[in-house]
C-alpha positions in Angstrom: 0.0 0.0 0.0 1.4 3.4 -1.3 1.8 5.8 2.0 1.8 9.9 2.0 2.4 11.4 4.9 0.3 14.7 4.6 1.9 16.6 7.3 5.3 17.0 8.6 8.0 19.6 9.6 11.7 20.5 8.6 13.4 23.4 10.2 16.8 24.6 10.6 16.4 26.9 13.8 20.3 27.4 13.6 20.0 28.9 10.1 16.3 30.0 10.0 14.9 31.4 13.2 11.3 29.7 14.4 10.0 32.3 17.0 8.8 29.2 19.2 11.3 27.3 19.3 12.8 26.2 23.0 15.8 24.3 23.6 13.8 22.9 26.4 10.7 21.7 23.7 12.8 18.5 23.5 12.5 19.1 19.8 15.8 18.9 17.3 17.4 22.3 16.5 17.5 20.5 13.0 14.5 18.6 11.6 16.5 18.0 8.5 14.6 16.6 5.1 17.7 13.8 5.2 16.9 12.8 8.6 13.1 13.0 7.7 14.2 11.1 4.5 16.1 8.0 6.5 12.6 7.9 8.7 9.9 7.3 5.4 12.9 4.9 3.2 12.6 2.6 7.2 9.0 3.0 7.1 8.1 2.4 3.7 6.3 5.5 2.9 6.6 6.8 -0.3 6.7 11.1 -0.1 4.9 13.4 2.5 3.9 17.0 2.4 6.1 20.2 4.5 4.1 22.7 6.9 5.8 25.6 7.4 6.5 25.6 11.3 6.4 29.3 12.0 5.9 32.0 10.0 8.4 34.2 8.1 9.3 35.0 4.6 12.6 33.5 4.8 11.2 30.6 6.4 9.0 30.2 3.5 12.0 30.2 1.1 14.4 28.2 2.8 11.3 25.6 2.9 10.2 26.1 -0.4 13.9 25.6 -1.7 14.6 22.9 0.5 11.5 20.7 -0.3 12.3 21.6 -4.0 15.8 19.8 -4.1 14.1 17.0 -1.6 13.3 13.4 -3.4 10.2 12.9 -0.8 9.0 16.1 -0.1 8.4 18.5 -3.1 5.0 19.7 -1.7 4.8 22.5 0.8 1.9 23.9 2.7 3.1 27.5 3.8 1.7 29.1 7.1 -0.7 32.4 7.6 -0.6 34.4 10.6 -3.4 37.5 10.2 -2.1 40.9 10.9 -1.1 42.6 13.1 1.1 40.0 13.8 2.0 38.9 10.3 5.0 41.1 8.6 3.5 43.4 6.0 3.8 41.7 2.2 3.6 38.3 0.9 6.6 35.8 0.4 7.6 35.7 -3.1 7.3 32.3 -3.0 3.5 32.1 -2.7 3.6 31.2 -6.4 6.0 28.5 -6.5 4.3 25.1 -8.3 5.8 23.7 -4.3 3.4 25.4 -2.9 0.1 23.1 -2.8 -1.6 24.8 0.0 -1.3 27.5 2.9 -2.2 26.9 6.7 -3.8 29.6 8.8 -2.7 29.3 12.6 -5.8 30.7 13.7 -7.0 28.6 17.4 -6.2 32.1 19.2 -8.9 34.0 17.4 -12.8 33.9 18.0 -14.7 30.8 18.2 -16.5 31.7 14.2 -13.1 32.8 12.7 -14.7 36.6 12.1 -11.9 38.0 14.1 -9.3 36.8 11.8 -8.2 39.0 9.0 -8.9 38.8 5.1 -9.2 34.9 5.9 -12.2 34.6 2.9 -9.9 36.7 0.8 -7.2 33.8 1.3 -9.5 31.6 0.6 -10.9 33.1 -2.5 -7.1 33.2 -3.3 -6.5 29.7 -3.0 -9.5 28.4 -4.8 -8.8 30.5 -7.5 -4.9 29.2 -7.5 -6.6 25.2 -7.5 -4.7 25.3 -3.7 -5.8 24.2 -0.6 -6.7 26.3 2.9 -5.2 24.4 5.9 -7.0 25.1 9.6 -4.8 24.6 12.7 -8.0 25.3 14.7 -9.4 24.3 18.1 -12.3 22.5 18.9 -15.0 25.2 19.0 -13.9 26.4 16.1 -14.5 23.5 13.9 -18.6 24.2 12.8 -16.5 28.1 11.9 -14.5 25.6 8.7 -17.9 24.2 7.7 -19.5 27.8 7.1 -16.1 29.3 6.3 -16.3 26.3 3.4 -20.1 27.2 2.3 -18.9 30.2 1.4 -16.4 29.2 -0.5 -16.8 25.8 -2.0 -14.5 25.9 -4.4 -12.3 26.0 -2.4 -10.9 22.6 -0.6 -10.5 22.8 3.1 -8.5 20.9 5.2 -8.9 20.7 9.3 -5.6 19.6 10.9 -5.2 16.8 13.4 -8.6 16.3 13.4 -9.2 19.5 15.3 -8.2 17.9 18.3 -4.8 17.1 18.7 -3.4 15.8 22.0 -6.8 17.1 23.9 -9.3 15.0 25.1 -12.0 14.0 22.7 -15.8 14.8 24.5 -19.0 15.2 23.7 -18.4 18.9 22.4 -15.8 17.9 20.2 -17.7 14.9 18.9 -20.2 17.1 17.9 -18.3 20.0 16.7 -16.1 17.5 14.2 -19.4 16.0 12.9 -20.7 19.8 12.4 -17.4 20.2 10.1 -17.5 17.0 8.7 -21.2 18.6 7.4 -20.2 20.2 4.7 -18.4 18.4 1.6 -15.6 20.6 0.9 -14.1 20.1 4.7 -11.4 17.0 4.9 -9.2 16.8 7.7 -5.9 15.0 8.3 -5.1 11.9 10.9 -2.6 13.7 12.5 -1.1 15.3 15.9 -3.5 12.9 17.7 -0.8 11.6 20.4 -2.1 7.8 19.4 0.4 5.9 20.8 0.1 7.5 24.2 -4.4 7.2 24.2 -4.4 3.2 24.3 -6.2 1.3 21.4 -9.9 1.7 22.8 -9.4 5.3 22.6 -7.4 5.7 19.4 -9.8 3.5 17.7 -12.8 5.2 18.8 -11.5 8.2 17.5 -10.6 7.1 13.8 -13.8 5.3 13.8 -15.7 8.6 14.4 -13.6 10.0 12.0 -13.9 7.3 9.2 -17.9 7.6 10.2 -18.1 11.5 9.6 -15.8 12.1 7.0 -15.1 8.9 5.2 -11.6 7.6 3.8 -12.1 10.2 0.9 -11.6 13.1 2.6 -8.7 11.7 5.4 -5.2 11.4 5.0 -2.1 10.2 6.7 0.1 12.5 8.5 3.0 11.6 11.3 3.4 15.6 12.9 7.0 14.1 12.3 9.4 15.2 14.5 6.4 17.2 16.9 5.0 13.3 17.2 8.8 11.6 18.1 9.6 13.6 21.4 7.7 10.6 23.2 7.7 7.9 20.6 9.0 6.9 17.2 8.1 7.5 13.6 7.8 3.7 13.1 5.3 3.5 16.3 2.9 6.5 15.3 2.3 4.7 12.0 1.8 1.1 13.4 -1.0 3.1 16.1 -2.5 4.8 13.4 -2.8 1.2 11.3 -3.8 -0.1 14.6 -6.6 1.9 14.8 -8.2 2.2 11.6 -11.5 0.8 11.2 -11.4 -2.6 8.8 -11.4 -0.7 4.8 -12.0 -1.5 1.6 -9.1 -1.4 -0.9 -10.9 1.7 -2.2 -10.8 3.5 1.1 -7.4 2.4 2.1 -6.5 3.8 -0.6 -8.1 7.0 0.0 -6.7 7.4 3.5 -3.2 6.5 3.0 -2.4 8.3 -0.1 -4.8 9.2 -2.8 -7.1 11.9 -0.3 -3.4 13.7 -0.3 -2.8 13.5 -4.1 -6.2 14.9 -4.7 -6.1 17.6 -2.2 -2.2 18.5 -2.6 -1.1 17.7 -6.6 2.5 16.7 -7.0 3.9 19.8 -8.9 4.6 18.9 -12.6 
């Protein structure tokens, strides 16, 4: 079975400042596309897809460039931070055929998104440019993606780690996920979900909500590689996430482990 992972991170925070970034993180000061590289050859997966970790222009070129020169990587998702905290301009990169999508790093902002800045004109953008709008959002936030995507649905939308993350899934995020999962253009990516630390009951409740709401067709893949390896291995997040899938057809498998990525994310020519 072909494998994309949909969502990991390289940095150099020697080279390339990331304002977050804490010695004390227990995080690499290199995240290097090699190392990255030695990780998917081991686990037999076949390319994945960048995030930008932060949120700079130069950050958005050295990733660009580096994912350009990269054998598995090739596709990067750049970040968005509204103003006033975004640097005034937009990377000259934006354009590159790397560029498959952009992520807007919005979970401090109001619970419907309003608060954050021209985020329809980005997505007007990005439907416009056949690219797709990333949401690192929180779980409130998630019925915000379903109208944000009614209003544009030519645009393709894209929830990251399941708008959850490490959290604790409840009742309000059950039924905030199935409000997102609503409307057609919203997918969301397996990801960030801390599955080797829930237990199996857990993790497989989880994917099995997921696989319910969304269906394989609008999941992917993704390891949060090297955020995911401070407490466990690359190797272990992908045997979890196997682990946990609900049985799937060939179709669906698919889907979820690679094609749901190709479609949402095109391989630049």
């Amino acid at each position: 079975m072909r494998i994309v992972d949909a969502h990991v991170h390289v940095w150099d925070a020697d080279s390339v400042p990331i304002p977050w970034f804490r010695d004390d993180l227990g995080l690499p000061r290199q995240a290097a596309a090699a190392r990255l590289g030695r990780e998917l050859t081991a686990a037999r997966v076949s390319s994945a897809i960048a995030v930008q970790a932060a949120d700079s222009v130069a950050e958005a070129e050295w990733l660009t460039a580096t994912a350009a020169s990269d054998p598995f990587l090739r596709r990067v998702v750049l970040q968005y931070t509204p103003p006033p905290e975004r640097a005034a301009g937009a990377p000259a990169v934006a354009f590159s055929p790397a560029v498959v999508g952009v992520r807007a790093a919005v979970p401090q902002f109001a619970a419907d998104l309003s608060d954050v800045d021209s985020l329809d004109a980005l997505a007007d953008h990005l439907g416009a440019t056949a690219r797709t709008l990333e949401l690192l959002i929180r779980p409130d936030q998630l019925p915000a993606a379903a109208a944000l995507s009614r209003r544009h649905p030519g645009t393709a939308i894209v929830v990251c780690h399941l708008g959850l993350g490490a959290r604790t899934a409840d009742a309000a995020w059950r039924s905030a996920l199935a409000a997102a999962a609503s409307a057609p253009g919203v997918s969301a990516k397996v990801s960030g979900l801390d599955l080797p630390t829930r237990g199996e009951d857990e993790s497989r409740a989880l994917l099995r909500l997921a696989v319910d709401l969304f269906g394989a067709e609008r999941l992917s893949f993704g390891s949060d590689w090297p955020m995911s390896t401070r407490a466990t291995t690359y190797a272990a997040v992908l045997g979890a996430t196997h682990a946990a899938l609900p049985p799937l057809s060939d179709v669906s498998a698919r889907a979820f482990w690679s094609e749901t990525a190709d479609r949402l994310y095109p391989l630049p020519a």
